[in-house]
C-alpha positions as CSV (number, residue, x, y, z in Angstrom):
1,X,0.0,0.0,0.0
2,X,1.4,3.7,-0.7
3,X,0.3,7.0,0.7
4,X,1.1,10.7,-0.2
5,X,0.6,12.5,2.9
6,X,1.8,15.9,4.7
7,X,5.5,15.1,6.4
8,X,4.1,15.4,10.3
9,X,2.3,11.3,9.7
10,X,6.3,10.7,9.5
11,X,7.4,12.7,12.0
12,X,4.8,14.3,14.4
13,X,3.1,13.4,18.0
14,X,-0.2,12.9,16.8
15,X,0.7,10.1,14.6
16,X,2.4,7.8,16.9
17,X,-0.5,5.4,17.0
18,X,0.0,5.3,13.1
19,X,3.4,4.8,12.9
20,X,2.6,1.8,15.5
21,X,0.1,0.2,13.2
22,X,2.4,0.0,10.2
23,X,5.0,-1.2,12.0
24,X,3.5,-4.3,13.6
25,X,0.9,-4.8,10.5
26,X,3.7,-4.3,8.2
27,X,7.4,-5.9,7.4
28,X,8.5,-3.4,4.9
29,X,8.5,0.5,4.8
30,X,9.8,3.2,2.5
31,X,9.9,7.0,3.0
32,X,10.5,9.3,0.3
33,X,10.4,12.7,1.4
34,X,8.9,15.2,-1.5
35,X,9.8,18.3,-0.2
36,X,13.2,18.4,2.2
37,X,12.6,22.1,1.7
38,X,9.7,22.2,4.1
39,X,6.5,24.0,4.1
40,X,5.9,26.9,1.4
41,X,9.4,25.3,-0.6
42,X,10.4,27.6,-3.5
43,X,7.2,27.1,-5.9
44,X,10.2,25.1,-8.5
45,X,11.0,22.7,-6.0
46,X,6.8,21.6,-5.6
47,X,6.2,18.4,-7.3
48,X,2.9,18.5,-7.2
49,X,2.3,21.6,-8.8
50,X,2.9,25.7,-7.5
51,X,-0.2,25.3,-5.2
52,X,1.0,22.5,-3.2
53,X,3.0,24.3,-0.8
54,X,2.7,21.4,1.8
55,X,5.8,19.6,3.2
56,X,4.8,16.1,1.6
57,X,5.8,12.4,1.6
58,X,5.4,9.5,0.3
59,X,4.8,6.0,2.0
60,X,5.0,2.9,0.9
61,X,4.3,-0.4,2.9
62,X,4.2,-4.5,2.5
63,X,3.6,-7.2,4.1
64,X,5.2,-10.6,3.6
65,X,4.2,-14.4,3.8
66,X,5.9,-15.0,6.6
67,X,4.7,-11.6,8.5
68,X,5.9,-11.3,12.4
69,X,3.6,-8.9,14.2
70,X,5.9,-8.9,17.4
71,X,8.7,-7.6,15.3
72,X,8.6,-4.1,13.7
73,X,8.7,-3.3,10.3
74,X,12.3,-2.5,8.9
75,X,11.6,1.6,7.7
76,X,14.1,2.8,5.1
77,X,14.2,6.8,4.3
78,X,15.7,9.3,1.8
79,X,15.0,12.6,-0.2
80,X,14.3,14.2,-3.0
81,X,16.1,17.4,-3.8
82,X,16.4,19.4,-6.8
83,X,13.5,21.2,-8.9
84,X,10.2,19.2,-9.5
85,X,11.9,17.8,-13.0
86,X,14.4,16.6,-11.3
87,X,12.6,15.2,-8.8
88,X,10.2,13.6,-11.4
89,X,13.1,11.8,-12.8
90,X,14.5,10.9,-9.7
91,X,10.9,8.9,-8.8
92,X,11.1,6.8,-11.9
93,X,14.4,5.8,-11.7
94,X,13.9,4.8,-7.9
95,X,14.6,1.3,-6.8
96,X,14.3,0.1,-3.3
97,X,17.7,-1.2,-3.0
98,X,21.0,1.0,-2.5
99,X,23.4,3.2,-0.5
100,X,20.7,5.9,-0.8
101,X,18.4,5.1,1.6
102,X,18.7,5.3,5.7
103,X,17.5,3.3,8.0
104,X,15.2,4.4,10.5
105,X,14.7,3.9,14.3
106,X,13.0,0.6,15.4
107,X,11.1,2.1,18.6
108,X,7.1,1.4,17.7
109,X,6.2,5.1,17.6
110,X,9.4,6.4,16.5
111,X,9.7,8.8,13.3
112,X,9.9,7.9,10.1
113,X,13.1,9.5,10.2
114,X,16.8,8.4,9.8
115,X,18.0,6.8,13.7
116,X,19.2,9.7,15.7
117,X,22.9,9.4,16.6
118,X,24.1,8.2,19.5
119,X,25.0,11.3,21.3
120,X,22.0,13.1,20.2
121,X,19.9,10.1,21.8
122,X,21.5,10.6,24.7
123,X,20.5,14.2,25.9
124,X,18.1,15.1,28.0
125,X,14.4,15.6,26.6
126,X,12.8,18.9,27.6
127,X,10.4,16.8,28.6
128,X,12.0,14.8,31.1
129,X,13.6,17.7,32.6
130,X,9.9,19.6,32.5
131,X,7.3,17.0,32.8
132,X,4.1,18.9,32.8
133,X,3.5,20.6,29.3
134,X,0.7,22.5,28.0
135,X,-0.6,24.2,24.5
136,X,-0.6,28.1,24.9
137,X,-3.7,29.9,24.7
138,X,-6.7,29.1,21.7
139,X,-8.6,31.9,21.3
140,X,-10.4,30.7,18.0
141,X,-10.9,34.5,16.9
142,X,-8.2,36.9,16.6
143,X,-9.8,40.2,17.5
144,X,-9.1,39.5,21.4
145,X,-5.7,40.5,21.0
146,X,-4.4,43.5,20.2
147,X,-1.0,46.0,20.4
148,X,-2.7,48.2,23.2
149,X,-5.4,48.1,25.6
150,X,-6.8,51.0,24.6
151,X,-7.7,49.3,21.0
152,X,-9.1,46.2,23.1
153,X,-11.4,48.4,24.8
154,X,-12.5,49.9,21.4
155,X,-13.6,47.1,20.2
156,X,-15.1,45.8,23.3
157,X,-17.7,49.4,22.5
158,X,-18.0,48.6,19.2
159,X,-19.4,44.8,20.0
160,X,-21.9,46.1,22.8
161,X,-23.4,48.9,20.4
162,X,-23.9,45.9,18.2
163,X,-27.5,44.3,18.1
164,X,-28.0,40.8,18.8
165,X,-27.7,39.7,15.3
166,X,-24.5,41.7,15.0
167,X,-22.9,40.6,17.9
168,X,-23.4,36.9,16.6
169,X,-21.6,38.0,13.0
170,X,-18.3,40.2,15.3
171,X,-17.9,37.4,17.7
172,X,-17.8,34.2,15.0
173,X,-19.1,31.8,17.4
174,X,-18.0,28.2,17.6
175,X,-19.2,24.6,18.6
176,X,-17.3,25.7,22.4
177,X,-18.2,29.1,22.3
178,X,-21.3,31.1,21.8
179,X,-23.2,34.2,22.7
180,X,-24.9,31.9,24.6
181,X,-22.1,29.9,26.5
182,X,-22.1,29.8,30.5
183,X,-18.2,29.5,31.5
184,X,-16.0,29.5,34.3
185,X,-14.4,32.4,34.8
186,X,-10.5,32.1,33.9
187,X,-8.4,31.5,37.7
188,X,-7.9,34.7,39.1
189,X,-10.2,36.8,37.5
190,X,-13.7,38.2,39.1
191,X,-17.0,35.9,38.1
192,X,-18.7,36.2,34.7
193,X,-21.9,37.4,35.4
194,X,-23.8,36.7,32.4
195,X,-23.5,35.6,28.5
196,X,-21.9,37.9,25.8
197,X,-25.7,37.7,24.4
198,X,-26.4,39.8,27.5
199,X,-23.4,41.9,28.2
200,X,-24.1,45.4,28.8
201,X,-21.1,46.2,31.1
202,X,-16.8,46.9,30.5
203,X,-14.6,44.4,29.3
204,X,-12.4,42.8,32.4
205,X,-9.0,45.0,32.3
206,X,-7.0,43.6,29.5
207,X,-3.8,42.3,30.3
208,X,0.0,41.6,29.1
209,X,0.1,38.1,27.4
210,X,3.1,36.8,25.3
211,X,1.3,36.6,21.8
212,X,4.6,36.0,19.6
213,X,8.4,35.4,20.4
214,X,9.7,38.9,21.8
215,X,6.0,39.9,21.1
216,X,3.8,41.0,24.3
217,X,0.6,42.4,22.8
218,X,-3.1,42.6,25.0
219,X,-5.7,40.4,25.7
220,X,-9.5,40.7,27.2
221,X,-9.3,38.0,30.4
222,X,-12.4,36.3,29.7
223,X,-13.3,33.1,29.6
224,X,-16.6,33.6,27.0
225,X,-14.1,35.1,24.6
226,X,-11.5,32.2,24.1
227,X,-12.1,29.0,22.5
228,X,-9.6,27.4,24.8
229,X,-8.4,29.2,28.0
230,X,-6.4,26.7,29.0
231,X,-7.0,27.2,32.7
232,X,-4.1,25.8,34.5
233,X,-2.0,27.9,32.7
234,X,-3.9,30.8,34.5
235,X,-3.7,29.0,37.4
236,X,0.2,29.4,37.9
237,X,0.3,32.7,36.7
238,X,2.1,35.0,38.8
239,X,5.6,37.8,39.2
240,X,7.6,34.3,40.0
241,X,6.4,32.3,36.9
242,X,8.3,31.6,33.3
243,X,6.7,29.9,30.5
244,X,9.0,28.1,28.1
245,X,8.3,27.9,24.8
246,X,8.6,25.4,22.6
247,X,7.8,24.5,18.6
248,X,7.6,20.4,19.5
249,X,5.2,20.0,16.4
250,X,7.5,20.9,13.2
251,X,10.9,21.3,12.8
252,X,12.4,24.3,13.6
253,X,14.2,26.5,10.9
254,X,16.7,28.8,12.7
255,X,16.9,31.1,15.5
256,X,17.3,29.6,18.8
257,X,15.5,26.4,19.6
258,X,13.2,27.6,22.9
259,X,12.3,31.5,23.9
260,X,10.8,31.9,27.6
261,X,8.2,34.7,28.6
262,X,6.9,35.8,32.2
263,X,3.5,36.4,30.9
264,X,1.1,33.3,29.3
265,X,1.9,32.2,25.7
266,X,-0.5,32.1,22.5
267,X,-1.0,28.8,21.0
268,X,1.1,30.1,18.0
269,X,3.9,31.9,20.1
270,X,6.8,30.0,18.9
271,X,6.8,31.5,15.7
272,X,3.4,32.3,14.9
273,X,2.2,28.8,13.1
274,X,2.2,25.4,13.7
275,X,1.1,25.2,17.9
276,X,3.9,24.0,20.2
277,X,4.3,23.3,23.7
278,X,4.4,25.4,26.5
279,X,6.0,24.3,30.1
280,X,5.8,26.3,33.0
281,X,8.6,26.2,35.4
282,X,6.7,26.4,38.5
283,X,3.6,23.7,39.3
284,X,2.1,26.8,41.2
285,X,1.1,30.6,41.8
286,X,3.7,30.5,44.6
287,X,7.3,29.3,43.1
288,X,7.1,26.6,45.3
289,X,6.5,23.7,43.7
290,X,9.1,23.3,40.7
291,X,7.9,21.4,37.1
292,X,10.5,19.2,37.8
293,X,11.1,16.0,39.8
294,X,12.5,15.6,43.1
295,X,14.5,13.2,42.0
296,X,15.6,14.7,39.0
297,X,17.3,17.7,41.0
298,X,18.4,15.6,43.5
299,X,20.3,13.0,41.0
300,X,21.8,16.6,39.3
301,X,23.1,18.0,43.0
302,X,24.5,14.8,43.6
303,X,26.6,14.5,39.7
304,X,27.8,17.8,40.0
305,X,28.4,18.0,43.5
306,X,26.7,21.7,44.3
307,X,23.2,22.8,45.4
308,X,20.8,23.1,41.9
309,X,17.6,24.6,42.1
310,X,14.9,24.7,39.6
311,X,16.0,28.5,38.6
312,X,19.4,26.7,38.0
313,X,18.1,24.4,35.8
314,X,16.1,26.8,33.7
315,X,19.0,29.1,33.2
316,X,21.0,26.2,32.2
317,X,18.7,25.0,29.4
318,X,18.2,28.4,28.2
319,X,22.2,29.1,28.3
320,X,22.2,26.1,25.6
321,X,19.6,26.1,23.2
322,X,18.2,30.1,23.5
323,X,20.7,30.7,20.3
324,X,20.4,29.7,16.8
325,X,24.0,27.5,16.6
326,X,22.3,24.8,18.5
327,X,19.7,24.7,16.2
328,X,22.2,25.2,13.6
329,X,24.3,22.2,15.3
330,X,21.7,20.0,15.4
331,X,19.2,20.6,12.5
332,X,19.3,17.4,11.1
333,X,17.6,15.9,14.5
334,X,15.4,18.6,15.1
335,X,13.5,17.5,11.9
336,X,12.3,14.9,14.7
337,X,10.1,17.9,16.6
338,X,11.7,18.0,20.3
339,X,14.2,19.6,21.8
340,X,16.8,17.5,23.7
341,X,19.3,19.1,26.6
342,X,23.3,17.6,26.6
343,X,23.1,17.7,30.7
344,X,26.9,18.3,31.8
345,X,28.7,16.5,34.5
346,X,31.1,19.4,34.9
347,X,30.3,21.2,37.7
348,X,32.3,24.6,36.9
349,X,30.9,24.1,32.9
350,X,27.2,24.0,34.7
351,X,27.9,27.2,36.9
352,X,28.9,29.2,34.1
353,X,25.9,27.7,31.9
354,X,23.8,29.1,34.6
355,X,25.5,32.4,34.7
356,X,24.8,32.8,30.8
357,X,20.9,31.6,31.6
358,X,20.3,34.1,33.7
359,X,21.3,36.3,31.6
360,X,19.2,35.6,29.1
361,X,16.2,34.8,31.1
362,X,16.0,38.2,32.0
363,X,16.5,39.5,28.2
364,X,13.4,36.8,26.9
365,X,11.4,38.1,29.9
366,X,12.0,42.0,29.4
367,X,13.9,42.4,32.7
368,X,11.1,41.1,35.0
369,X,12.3,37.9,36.1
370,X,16.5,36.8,37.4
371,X,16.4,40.4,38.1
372,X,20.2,41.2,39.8
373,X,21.1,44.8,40.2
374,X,24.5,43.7,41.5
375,X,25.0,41.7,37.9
376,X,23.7,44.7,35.7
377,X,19.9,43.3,35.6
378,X,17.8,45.6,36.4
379,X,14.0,45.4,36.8
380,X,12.4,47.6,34.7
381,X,12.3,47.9,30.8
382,X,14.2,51.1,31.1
383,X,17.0,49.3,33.3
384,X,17.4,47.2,29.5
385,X,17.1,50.1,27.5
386,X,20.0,52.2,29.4
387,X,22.1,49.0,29.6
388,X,22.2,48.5,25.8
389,X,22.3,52.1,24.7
390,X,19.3,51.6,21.8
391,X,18.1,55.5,21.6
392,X,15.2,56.9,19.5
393,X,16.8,59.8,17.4
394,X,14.0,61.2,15.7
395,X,10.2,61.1,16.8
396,X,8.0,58.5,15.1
397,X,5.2,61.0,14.2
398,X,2.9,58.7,12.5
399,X,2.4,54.7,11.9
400,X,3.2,54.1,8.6
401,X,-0.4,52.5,7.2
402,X,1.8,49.6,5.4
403,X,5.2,48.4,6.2
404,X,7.6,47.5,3.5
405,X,8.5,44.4,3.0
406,X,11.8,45.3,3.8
407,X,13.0,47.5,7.1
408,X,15.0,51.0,6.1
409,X,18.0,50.6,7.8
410,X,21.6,51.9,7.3
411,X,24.3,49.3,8.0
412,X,27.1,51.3,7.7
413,X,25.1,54.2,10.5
414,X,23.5,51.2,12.2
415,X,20.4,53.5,11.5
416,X,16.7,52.2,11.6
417,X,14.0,54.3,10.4
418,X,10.7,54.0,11.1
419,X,7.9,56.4,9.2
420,X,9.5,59.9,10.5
421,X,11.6,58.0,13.4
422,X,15.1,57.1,13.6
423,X,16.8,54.0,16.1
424,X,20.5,53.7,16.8
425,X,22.5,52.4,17.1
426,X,20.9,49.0,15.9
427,X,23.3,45.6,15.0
428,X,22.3,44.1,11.7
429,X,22.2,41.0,13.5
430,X,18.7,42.3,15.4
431,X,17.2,43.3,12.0
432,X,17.5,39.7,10.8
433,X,17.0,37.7,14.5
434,X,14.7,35.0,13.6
435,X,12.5,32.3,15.5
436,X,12.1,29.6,13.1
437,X,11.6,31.7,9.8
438,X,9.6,34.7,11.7
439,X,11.2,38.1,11.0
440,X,10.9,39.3,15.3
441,X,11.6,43.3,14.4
442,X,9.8,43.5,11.0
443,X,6.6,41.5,12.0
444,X,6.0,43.7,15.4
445,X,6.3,46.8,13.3
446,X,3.6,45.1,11.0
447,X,1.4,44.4,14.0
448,X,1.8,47.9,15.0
449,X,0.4,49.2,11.4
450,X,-3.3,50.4,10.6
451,X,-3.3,47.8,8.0
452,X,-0.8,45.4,8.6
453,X,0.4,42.8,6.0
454,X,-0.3,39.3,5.9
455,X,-2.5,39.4,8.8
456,X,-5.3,37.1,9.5
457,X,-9.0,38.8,10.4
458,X,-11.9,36.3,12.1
459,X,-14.3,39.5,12.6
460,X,-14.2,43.1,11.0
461,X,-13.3,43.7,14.7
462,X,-10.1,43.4,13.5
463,X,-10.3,46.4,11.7
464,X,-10.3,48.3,14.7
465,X,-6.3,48.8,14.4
466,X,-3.6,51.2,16.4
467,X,-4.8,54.4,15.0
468,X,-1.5,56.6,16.4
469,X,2.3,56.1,17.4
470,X,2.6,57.3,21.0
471,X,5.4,57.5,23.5
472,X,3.8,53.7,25.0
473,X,4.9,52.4,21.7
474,X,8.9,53.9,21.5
475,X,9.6,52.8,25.1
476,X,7.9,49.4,23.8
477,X,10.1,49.6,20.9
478,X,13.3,50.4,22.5
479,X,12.9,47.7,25.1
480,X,12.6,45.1,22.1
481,X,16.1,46.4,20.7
482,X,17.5,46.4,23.5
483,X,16.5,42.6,24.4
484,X,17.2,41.5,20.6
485,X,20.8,43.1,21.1
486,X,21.7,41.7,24.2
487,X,20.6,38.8,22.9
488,X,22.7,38.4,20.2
489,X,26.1,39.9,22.3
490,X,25.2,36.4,24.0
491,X,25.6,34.6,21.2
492,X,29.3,33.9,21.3
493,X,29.3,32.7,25.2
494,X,26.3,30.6,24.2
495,X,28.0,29.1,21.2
496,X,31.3,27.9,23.2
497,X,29.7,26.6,26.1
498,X,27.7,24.8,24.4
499,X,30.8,23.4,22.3
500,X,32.3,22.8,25.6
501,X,29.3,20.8,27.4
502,X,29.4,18.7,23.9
503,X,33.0,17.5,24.6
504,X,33.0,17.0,28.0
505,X,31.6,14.6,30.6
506,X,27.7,14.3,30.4
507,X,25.0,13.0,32.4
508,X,22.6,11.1,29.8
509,X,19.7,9.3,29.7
510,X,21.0,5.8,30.5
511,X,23.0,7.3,34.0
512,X,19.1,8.5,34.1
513,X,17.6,5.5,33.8
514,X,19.8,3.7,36.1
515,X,19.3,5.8,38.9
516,X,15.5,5.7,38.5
517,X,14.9,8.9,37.6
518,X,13.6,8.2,34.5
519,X,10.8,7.2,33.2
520,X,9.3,10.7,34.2
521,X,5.9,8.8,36.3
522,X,3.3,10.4,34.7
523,X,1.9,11.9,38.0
524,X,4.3,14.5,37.0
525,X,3.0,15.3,33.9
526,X,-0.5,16.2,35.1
527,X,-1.5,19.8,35.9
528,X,-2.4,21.2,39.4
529,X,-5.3,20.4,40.1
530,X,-8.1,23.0,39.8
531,X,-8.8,23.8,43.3
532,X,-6.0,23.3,45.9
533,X,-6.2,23.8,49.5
534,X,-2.4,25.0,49.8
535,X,0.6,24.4,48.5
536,X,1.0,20.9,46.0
537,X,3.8,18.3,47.1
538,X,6.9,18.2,44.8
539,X,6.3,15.3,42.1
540,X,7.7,12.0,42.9
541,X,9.3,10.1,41.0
């Protein structure tokens, strides 16, 4: 039997049970991947024609006579490069024989991908080290975010003067969510005290949420207006909380592998498509109760030989893959959606991996979290701002009401203008930081546009744009230079400790395993539970 299907049946979560079935009902398998490329591949590279821009593959399985059910299928893998001619030729001169094709891994829900390598196999999952993971926010209509609260609220008038009838057509109700729909109201946040169908009254204060990576736009707290909430995400919210973020449902592209916020992540905050994880670091509102196992920071203490917190294990995974050479480094196993974490066994390389973490901790999270005054981190946006020297030259009098596709900026004067504005000085490296293909400078400008380009609308809410550049929006502005530029000054200790973690001693997954603190039990995975009566245990493993 053959299939032509998207690439994530070879390679994503929510095909395990899939990739299961053809293994055991199955003794043969061959993967030809279609389009190495990835989504949207240049339109001469589409084999199926310029309006296919889906990451496709083929499969192609058999059984035998002598079929073993308890034995899985031997998978073999390759791809096809080159422009859809090519590929076209290469297809009918395909055998299923030869040096060409890789064999895959054996595990019943593995990828359809070539084996990882040994090394690679044995880092640290996110997962492991962070058991309990989430999918950020689903708002299922898009109007309920916005650049300023002030637009929020403008909308929020423009829905009540609405009739009935109207109301239904701004809102775009779903199966979940109607004008209609009695909910909960989100953790934290005062009762609803009727349906939108009635509302007459203000919309709850909007609030800081992180809607893309380096991205903090507005949203309305309530629960009537979000398809999925995701409650216990709420639920932890607090000044002590982080949110990684994580693209563990495609490969990622470039930038650095995971970005980390101190407010609660969008479904799409990764890099604005796709989903992806999110996992808090605390299990609570209080910073008590780490997402991590006991045993797991008691196994690291007793490795390395010094105290290790849950802060130091945070800023440890963000010194190591918050910059785009590890995704660089390991591209070719990040095509298997997952980040994995080398765990060193040198105590002074993990104290300095820390150092770098908290470092940029504090950049992802706008200076609101490892906040040290001694260190140069100070709390406040402006504390950033002064510390990098980014200064707004010239006044932006007016939005433009369309961004180019390309930023004005002057390399040689390090020179960013904006409409009538002017921002120096500004490193070339921040006007082309990436997360996984999303331009971070030139898609917050766009955001921040009366008509903003390639921007999805659900409602003609959405219409409703930011009318006016104010002062709000340069401090906003300046703060995102600034944490773009100390990001990338990072860069080089990033780079060489994570060389040096690579080469030395590490702790991997089968020291893990022996010492029983893996498997992660599954108790660990669960969230809090939706009404506590003080503060929840540390998981067990």
């Amino acid at each position: 039997m053959a299939f032509i299907v998207p690439s994530s049946v070879i390679k994503g979560a929510a095909f395990r049970g899939l990739r299961q079935y053809l293994r055991r009902t199955c003794d043969l398998g061959w993967i030809i991947e279609l389009t190495p490329e990835g989504n949207r591949p240049p339109i001469a590279t589409r084999l199926l024609g310029p309006d296919v821009g889906r990451q496709l593959s083929i499969l192609i399985f058999a059984r035998t006579a002598h079929s073993a059910p308890e034995s899985p299928a031997m998978v073999r893998y390759l791809e096809l490069h080159g422009t859809r001619e090519e590929k076209t030729t290469a297809l009918a001169h395909l055998t299923t024989t030869g040096s060409h094709w890789h064999s895959c891994g054996t595990g019943w829900q593995d990828s359809f991908l070539p084996a990882a390598d040994p090394q690679w196999a044995e880092f640290s999952l996110l997962g492991d080290l962070m058991p309990w993971r989430s999918r950020g926010i689903t708002p299922g209509r898009t109007w309920v975010y916005a650049p300023s609260a002030e637009v929020l609220r403008t909308r929020w008038r423009t829905f009540l003067a609405a009739s009935t009838e109207e109301r239904r057509d701004l809102f775009r109700e779903k199966e979940n969510r109607t004008l209609q729909s009695e909910v909960d109201a989100l953790p934290g946040f005062p009762p609803v005290p009727c349906s939108l169908a009635e509302e007459i009254g203000p919309c709850h204060e909007p609030i800081q949420v992180a809607y893309r990576s380096f991205d903090r736009q507005w949203l309305i707290p309530d629960n009537r207006l979000l398809a999925r909430a995701r409650p216990p995400l709420w639920q932890v919210r607090s000044d002590h909380q982080i949110y990684v973020s994580e693209q563990d449902a495609h490969e990622i592209a470039d930038g650095p592998a995971l970005v980390f916020s101190g407010l609660i992540p969008d479904l799409h905050h990764f890099n604005g498509w796709g989903g992806g994880g999110v996992r808090p670091l605390w299990h609570d509102d209080q910073g008590s109760v780490p997402n991590m196992t006991r045993d797991m920071l008691e196994h690291l203490r007793i490795r390395l030989g010094i105290p290790v917190s849950a802060d130091d294990v945070l800023a440890y995974i963000a010194a190591i893959t918050a910059h785009p050479e590890y995704t660089r480094r390991f591209r070719k196993h990040l095509r298997q959606p997952g980040v994995r974490v080398p765990l060193t066994a040198d105590s002074m390389l993990w104290t300095r991996a820390v150092t770098i973490g908290r470092e940029i901790l504090w950049l992802h999270t706008y200076g609101t979290r490892y906040v040290d005054p001694v260190a140069g981190r100070g709390h406040s946006e402006r504390a950033l701002v002064e510390r990098f020297g980014v200064r707004c030259l010239a006044a932006v009098r007016a939005l433009p009401e369309r961004l180019a596709e390309h930023l004005d900026y002057d390399p040689r004067a390090q020179t960013l203008t904006v409409g009538s504005g002017t921002f120096a000085p500004v490193r070339q490296e921040v006007i082309d930081y990436t997360v996984s293909g999303r331009r971070i400078l030139w898609r917050w400008l766009n955001d921040r546009t009366s008509q903003p380009r390639n921007k999805r609308r659900t409602s003609s809410l959405d219409d409703i744009t930011q009318a006016s550049w104010n002062r709000e929006l340069t401090l906003e502005f300046l703060a995102l230079l600034s944490v773009l530029t100390g990001c990338v000054l990072m860069h080089p200790e990033q780079d060489q400790v994570l060389t040096d973690v690579c080469r030395g001693p590490l702790i991997g997954q089968a020291d893990l395993a022996a010492a029983g603190v893996l498997p992660v039990p599954e108790s660990a995975k669960k969230p809090p539970k939706p009404t506590r009566a003080g503060t929840l245990p540390l998981p067990d493993s």
